[in-house]
C-alpha positions in Angstrom: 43.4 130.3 57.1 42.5 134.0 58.0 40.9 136.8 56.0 44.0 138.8 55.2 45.9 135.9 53.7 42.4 135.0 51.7 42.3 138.7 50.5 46.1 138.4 49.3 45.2 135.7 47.6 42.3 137.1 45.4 44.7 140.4 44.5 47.4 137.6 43.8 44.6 136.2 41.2 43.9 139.4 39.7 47.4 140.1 39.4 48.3 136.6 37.6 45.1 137.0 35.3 46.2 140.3 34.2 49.9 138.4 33.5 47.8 135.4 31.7 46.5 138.0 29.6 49.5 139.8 29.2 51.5 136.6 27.8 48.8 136.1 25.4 48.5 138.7 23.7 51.7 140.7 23.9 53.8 138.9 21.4 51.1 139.1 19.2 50.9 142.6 19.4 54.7 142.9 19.2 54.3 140.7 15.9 51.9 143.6 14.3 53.4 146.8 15.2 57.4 145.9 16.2 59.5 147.4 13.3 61.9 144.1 13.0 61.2 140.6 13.7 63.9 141.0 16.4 61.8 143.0 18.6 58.7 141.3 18.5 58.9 140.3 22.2 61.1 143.4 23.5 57.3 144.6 25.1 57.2 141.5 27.2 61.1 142.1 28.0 60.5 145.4 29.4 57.8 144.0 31.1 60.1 142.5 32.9 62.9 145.0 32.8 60.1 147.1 34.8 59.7 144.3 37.3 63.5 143.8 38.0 64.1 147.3 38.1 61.2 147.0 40.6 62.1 144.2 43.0 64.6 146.3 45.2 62.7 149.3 45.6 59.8 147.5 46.3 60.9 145.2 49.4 62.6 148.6 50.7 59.7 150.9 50.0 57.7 148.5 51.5 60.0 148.6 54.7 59.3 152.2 55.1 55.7 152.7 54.2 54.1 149.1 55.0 53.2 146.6 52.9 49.9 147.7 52.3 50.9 151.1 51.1 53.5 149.5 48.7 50.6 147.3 47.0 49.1 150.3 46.4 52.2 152.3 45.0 52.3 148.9 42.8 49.0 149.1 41.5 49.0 152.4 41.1 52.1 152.1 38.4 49.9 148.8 37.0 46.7 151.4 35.9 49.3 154.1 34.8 51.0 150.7 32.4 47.3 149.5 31.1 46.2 153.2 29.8 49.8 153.7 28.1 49.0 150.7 26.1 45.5 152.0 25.4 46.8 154.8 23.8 49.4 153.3 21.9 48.0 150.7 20.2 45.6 152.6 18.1 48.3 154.4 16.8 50.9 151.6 16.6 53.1 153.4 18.4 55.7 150.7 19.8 58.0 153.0 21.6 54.6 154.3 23.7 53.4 150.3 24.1 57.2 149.3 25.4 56.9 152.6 27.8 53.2 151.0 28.9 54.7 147.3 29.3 57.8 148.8 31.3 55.0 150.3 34.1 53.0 147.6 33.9 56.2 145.6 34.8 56.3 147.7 38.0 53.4 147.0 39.1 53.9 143.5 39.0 57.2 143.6 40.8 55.4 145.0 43.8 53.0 142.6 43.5 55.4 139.3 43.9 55.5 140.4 47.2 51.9 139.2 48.0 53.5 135.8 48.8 56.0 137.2 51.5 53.1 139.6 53.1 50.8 136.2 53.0 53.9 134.7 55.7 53.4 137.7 57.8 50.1 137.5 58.8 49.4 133.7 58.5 49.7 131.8 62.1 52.5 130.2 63.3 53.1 127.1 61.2 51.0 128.0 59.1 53.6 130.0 56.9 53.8 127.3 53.9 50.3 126.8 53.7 49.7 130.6 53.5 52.2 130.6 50.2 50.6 127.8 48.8 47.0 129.6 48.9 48.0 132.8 47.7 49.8 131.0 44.9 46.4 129.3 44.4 44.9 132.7 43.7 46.1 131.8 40.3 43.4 129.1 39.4 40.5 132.1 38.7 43.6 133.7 36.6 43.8 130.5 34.2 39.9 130.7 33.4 39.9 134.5 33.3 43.0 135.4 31.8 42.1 133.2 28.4 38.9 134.1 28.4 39.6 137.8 28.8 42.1 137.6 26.3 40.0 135.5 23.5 36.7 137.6 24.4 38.4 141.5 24.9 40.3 141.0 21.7 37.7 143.2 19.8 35.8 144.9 22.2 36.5 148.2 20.3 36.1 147.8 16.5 39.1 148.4 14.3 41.9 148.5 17.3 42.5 144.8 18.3 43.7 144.4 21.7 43.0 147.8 22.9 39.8 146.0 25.2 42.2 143.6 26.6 44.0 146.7 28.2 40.7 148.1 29.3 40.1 144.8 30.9 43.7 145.1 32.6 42.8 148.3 33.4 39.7 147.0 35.3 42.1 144.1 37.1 44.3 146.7 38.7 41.5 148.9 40.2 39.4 145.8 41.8 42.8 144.7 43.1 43.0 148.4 44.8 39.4 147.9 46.1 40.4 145.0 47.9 43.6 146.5 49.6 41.1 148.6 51.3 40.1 145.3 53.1 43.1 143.9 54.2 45.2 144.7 57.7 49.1 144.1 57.9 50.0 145.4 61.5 52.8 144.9 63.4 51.1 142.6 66.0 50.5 140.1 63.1 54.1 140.2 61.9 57.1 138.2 63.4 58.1 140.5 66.4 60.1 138.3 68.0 63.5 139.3 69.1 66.0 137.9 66.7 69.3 137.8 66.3 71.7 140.7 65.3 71.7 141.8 61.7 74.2 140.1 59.1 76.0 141.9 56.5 73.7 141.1 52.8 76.9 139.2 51.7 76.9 136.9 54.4 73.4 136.2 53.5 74.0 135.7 49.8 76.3 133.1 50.6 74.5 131.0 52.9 74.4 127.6 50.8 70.7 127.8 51.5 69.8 131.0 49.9 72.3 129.9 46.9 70.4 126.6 46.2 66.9 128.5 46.7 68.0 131.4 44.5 68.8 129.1 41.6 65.9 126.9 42.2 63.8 130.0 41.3 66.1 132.0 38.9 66.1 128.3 36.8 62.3 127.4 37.4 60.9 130.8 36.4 63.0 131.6 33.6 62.7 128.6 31.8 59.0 128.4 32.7 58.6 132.0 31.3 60.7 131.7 27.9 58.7 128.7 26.7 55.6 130.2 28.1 56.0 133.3 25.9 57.0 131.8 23.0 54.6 128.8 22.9 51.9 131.7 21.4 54.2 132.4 18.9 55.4 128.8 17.9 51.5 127.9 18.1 50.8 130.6 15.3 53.9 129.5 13.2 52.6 125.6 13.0 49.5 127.3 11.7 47.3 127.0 15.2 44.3 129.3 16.0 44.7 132.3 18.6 41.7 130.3 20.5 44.1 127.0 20.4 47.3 128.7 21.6 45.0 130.5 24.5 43.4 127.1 25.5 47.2 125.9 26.1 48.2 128.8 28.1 44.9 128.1 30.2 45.9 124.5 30.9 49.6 125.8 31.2 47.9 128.5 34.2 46.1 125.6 35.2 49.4 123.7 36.1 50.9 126.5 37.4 48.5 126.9 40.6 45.8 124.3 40.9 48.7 122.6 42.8 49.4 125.2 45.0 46.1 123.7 47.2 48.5 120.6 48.4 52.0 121.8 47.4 52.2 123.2 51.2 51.2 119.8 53.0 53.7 118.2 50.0 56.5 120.3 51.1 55.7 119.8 55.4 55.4 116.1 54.7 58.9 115.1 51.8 60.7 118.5 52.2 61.5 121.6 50.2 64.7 119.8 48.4 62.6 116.7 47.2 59.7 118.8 45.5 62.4 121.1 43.6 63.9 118.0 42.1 60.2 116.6 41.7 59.8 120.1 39.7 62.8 120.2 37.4 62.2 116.8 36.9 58.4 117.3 34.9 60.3 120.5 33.2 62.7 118.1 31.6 59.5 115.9 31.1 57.7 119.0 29.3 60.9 119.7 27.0 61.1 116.1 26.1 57.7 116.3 24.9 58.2 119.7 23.1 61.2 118.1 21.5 59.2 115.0 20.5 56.4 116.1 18.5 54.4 119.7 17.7 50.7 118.3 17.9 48.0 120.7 19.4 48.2 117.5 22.3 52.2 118.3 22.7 51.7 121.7 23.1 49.0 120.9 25.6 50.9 118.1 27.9 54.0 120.3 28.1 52.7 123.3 28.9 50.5 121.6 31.5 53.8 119.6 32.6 55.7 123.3 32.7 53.4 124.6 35.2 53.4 121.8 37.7 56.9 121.6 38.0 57.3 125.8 37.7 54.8 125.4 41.2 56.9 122.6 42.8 59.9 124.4 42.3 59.1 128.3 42.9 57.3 127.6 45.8 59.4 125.3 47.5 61.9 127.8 46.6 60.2 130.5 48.7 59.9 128.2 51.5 63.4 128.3 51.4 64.2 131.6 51.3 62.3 132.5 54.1 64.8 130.1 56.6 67.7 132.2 54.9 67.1 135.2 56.8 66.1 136.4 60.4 63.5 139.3 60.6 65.6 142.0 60.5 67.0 141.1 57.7 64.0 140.5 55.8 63.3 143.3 53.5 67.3 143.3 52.0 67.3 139.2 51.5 63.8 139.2 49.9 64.9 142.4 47.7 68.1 140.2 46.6 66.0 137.3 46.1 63.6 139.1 43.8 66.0 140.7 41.5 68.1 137.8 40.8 65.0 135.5 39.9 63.3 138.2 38.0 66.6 139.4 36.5 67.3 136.1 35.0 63.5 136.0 33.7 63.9 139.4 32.3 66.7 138.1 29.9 64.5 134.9 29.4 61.6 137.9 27.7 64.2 139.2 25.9 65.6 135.8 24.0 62.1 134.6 23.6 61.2 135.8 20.4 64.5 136.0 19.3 65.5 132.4 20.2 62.2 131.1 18.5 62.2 133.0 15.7 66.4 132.3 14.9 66.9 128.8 16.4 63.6 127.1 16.0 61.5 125.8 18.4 63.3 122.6 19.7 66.1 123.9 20.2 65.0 126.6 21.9 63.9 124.2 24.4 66.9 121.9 24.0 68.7 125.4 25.3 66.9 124.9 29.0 68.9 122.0 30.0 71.9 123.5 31.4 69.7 125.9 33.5 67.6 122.9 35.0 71.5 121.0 35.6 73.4 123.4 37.0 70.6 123.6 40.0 70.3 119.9 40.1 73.8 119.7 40.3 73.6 122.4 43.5 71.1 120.3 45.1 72.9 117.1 45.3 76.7 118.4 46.0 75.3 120.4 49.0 72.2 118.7 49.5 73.6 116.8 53.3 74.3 120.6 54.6 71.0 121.6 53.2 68.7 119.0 54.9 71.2 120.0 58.0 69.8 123.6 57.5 66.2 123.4 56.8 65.5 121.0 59.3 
């Protein structure tokens, strides 16, 4: 694999430890300083307001000004997010630490992109495998992220949390020193000539993109609403903050240590086999939520969650990228992103809400008609799919 796509990988880590850290600590911090119980996770939703709002301007800017210069644009509004928090949270000001969360969010819309630059400059066939590695990026974000979040906790004495934001802070600038490093040029891009331009609508209703839209709207959101309010369900059956961060480390874990062989998986059985593999351990991880709420539940689910979360998003990617020819790249991915990210924004926003007005197995009984409606897409269209991606 060449340098660039290793380089995208390392700012994909830093970018997914600063998003471990974020999940860890944000509803906590919403929990102290929200005014309602109601708004305890409305940082983490405009978190991913700000990424929504993000995902079309970002594949467009990106269009104009390159890739590279759009990482930096991204970053630039991740540094602006981290010292809004720092200066909020001493205060308690919560309008200020939404304001910070909503920049931050930004920043991390730009940086989904990583995975789409990594196809770009990865040799031919090798476009899968290129994913897969800057997916991998994530394994240093499951030991940093929980231990940045455990250990920066009180790094200034008397405002929790403010040093995880410095640390955050630190992320985003490292991630900036590495951009430095890395060349997207045309000559490594797909330049070949391709076929006229389709209208976005044409696009959108390609059964392919459908089916890979939904694989990723369903994996991600219900990934990320269980995700965020496992912290919160952890601290209401009377768990430590060092418990529920040892979880979401695990969780991490299973969330990219697969990524190493998910490519090869995906070449060998196909993209459509691994997505049902995926929802298939979701429905295993809410089963075991359901079940029991042992530290080792928590644990085996979340761990269950990620695995299936990388099956699915990833093959979902794959799948996106046969949707579209390369001039219509930058519109298809920009759809793509704000239909996943939409439907994980409104997954932030009933987190807290759901967990703290519902309970926490039901909240999880709530993800099964997400997971069935895209198994149900995958096997009425599934002999035109397999006609399409082969």
């Amino acid at each position: 694999m060449n340098r660039n796509v290793i380089l995208l990988a390392l700012c994909q880590a830093l970018l997914t430890t600063g998003n471990v850290l974020l999940v860890a600590v944000n509803g906590l911090i919403g929990r102290d300083i929200a005014p309602s119980e109601a708004l305890i996770t409305l940082p983490v939703a405009f978190q991913f307001i700000g990424l929504m709002a993000a995902t079309i301007p970002a594949s467009l800017t990106m269009k104009r000004i390159g890739r590279k210069n759009g990482f930096y644009l991204g970053n630039s509004f991740g540094i602006a997010g981290a010292l809004l928090c720092i200066l909020a949270l001493p205060d308690g000001d919560f309008t200020l630490f939404c304001g910070g969360t909503f920049l931050l969010g930004i920043g991390i819309g730009f940086g989904t992109l990583y995975r789409f630059a990594a196809v770009e400059v990865a040799a031919e066939g090798q476009q899968s495998h290129a994913i897969s590695l800057v997916m991998a990026g994530g394994v240093l974000a499951a030991i940093l992220g929980p231990a940045l979040a455990l250990h920066s906790r009180h790094w200034i004495d008397g405002t929790p949390f403010v040093g995880s934001f410095m640390g955050l802070l630190l992320l985003y600038v490292i991630a900036l020193l590495l951009l430095f490093n890395i060349r997207i040029t045309p000559s490594e891009s797909v330049t070949e000539t391709a076929p006229s331009e389709r209208r976005l609508g044409e696009i959108l209703r390609q059964d392919l993109f459908i089916v890979a839209v939904l694989a990723g709207m369903s994996s991600y959101a219900v990934m990320n609403l269980i995700m965020t309010a496992t912290p919160l369900a952890m601290e209401r059956y009377g768990y430590s903050f060092a418990s529920a961060t040892s979880v979401i480390k695990w969780h991490v874990l299973g969330m990219f240590v697969p990524s190493f062989f998910t490519g090869r998986l995906i070449q060998r059985f196909g993209a459509l086999p691994m997505i049902k593999l995926g929802a298939l351990l979701i429905l295993f991880c809410i089963g075991l939520n359901v079940q029991g709420q042992s530290e080792w539940h928590f644990w085996s689910a979340l761990l269950l969650l990620g695995i299936g979360w990388n099956f699915m998003f990833i093959s979902a990617t794959q799948l996106v990228t046969l949707a579209y020819n390369s001039q219509e790249k930058a519109k298809t991915q920009a759809a793509n992103e704000f239909l996943v990210f939409g439907m994980v924004t409104l997954s932030a926003l009933g987190s807290g809400w759901l967990e703290a007005g519902v309970g926490w197995i039901n909240l999880n009984l709530l993800m099964l008609p997400l997971l069935g409606i895209t198994l149900l897409m995958l096997y009425t269209r599934g002999r035109q799919l397999e006609t399409a991606t082969a």
